[in-house]
N, C-alpha and C positions, 0 to 999 in steps of 0.2 A: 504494500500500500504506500500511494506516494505520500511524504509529508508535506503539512502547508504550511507557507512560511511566510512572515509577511516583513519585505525585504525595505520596505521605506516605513516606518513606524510610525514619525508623526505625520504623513498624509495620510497613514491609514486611517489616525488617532481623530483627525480632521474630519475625515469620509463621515466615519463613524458615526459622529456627532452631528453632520448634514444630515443622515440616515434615521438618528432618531427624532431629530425635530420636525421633521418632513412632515409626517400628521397634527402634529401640535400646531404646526405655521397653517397651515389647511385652514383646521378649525378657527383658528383665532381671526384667518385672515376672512374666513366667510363670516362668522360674527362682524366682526367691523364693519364691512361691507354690507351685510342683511340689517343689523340693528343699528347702526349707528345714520344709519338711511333712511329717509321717509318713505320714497318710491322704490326703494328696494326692500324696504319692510313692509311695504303694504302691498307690493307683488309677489312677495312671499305669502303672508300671511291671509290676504283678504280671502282666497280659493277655498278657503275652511268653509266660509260661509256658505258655498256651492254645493259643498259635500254632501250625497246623502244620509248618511249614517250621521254627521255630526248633526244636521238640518231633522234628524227623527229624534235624534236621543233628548235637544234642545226643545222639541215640542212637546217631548213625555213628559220634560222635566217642568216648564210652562206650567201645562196642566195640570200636573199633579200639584203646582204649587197652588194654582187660582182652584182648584177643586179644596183644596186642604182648607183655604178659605175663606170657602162658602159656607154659611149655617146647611148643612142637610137639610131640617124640617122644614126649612123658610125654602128652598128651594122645592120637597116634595109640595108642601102647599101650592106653592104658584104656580107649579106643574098640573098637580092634579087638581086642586080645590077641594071642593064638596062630593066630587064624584066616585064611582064605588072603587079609582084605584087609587085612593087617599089612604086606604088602608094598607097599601102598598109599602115594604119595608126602605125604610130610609137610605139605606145601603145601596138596596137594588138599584135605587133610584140615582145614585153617584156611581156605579158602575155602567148605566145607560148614558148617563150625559156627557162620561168622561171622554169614550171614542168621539163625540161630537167636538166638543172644546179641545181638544186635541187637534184635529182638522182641518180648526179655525186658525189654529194657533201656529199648525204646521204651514198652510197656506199664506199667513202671513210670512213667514221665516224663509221660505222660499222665494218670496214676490222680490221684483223687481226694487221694489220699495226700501224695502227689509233690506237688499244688499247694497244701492245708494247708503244709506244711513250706516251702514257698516264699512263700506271705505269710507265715509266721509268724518267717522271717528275716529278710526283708525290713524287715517293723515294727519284729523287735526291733533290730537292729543299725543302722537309720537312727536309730529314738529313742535309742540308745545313742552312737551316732556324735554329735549334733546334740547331747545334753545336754554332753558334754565339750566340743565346740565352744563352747560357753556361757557354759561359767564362767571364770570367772579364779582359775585356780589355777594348781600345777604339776604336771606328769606329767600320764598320761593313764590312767584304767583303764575296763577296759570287760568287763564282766561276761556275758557269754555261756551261761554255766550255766542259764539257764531255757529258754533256746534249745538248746540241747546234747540236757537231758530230752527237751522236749517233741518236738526230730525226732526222741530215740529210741522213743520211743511211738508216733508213727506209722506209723515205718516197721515199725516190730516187726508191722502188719498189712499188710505187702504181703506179695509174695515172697521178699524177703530177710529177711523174720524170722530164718531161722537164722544167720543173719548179726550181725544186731543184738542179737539176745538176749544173746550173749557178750559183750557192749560192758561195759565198766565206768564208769559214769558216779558220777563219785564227787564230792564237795562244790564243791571246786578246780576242778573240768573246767568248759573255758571261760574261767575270768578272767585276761584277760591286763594285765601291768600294763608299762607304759612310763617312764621315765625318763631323758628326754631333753631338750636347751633343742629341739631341733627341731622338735620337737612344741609346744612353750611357742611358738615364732615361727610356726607353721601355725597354733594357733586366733587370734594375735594378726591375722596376715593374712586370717584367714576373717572376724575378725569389722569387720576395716578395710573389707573386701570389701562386707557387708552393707550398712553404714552408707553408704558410698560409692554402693553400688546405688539405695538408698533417694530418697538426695538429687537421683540423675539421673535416677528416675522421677517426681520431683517438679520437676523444671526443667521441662520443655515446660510442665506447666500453667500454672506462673508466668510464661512468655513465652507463651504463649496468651491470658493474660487482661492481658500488658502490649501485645503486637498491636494488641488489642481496645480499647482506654482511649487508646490514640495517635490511634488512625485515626479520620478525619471522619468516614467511614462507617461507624460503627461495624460495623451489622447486615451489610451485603456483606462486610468483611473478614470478619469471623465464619463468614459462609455462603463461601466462597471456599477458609479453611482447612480446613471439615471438608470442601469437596468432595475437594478436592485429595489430604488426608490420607486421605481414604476409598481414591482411587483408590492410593496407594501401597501402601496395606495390602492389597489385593486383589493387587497383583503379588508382595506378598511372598506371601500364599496360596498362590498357585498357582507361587511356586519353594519353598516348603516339600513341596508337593504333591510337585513335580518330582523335589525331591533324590533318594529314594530311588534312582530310575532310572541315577542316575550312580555306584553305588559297582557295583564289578566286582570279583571277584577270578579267582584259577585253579578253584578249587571254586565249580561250581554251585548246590550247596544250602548252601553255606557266605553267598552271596552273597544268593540267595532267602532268610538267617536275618536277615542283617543288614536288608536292604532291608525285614523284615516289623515289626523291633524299631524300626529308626528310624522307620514307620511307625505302630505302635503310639503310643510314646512322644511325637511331636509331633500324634497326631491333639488334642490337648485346647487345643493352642497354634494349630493350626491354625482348630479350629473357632471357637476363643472372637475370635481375629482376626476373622473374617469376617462373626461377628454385628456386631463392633462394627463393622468399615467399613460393609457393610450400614447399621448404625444412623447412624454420623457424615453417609452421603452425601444420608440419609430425609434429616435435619437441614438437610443443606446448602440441599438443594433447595428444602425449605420457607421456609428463611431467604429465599433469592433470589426463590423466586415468592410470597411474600407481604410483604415486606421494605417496604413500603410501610404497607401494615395493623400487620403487628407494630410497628413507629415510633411510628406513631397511637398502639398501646395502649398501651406502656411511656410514651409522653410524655405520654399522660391520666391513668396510674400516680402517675408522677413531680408532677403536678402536683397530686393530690389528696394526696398524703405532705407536699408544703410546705403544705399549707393547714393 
């Protein structure tokens, strides 16, 4: 058996350490990217709303809640009144009405309406959230009142208009204002956060190309780390893929909600992964099966720049 030996130690030492950060830098750099983003957090996220498993589970939960309460008896009354199915048990009576309100409930959650008003929360309150995250002041206020209008306007055209027409949206509605150091030490930490992020998504590249400048061989180490690094990134794919599969709970559609949102939300992290290992491992290969010719040309390059 041959042995293996690793002949330049600190580009290995280097490799290495590209190697492991490789998923780390991924996750962090799609976080920054996804959250720190209004239009890339709400292109992520808003598709939830579409979903049908989350769009069922959200309507059982609705209902179950406006059924929890309703008085029952005031309900069979107004139902039935005076008539012989007054004597009807009060239960039955909330098991019959609840697939109705359910349907109601679900047809609004699906409408057009219903997902206006959810991007338009979404936008507003991420860029609201992120601009106070920002600055360096004190307190935090977060102005909600254009948000406030405008889901009352929308909904004012579903089914519940007679609902919302009553509403009183008045100047103040919406702006809530905060005055606390708590809040002063959470933007201080989001924004340490940031910076922090930043800097570790910029380490691998800087021990990627200090790898590369150690090693004798240059071009095979090079070709070696994107193999490598490719194939890792493909195993994180497909436990990205995986994850959903593992959350369980006691509620079946409770569990089909979740599974379809964490699905949703990491499909953009998943896909953008896979183009690039895809792209790292095109690279690797080309490096190794041409590694000879590329040499040639960079060091017919190199010698025509000294001239």
């Amino acid at each position: 058996m041959k042995k293996i030996t690793i002949t330049n130690k600190p580009s290995f030492i280097f490799a290495f350490i590209t190697f492991l950060l490789g998923v780390p830098c991924i996750i962090l750099l799609w976080l920054l990217l996804t959250f720190t983003n209004t239009s890339n957090f709400v292109k992520t996220v808003a598709p939830i709303a579409r979903n049908p498993n989350v769009q069922k589970y959200a309507s059982e939960t609705a209902a179950n809640t406006i059924i929890n309460n309703v008085s029952v008896s005031n309900l069979t009354t107004a139902l039935s009144g005076n008539s012989e199915f007054s004597t009807i048990n009060p239960q039955w009576i909330k098991v019959i009405v609840q697939p109705v309100i359910q349907n109601g409930v679900n047809q609004l959650i699906s409408s057009n309406q219903f997902y206006n008003v959810f991007v338009k929360s979404l936008t507003f309150v991420h860029k609201a959230t992120i601009k106070e995250l920002n600055v360096h002041s004190s307190g935090l206020t977060l102005n909600f009142h254009p948000l406030v209008f405008s889901a009352v306007t929308e909904l004012n055209q579903t089914s519940i208009s007679e609902v919302t027409d009553s509403l009183n949206v008045s100047s103040k509605t919406g702006v809530i204002k905060f005055n606390t150091s708590k809040l002063d030490n959470l933007r201080h930490n989001y924004q340490q956060l940031v910076f922090v992020s930043k800097l570790i998504i910029i380490l691998p590249i800087l021990t990627l190309v200090i790898a590369v400048f150690l090693s004798k061989r240059k071009l095979k180490t090079f070709g070696n780390i994107y193999i490598y690094s490719s194939i890792h990134l493909l195993v994180f794919v497909v436990a990205i893929h995986s994850a959903p599969s593992f959350v369980s709970t006691s509620n079946l559609d409770q569990t089909a909600a979740i599974r379809s949102a964490i699905s949703i939300i990491t499909h953009s992290l998943m896909e953008d992964t896979a183009i690039l290992a895809i792209l790292l491992l095109i690279i690797g290969l080309g490096v190794r099966r041409y590694e000879k010719q590329i040499s040639s040309l960079l060091h017919g390059l190199s010698m025509k720049l000294k001239k």
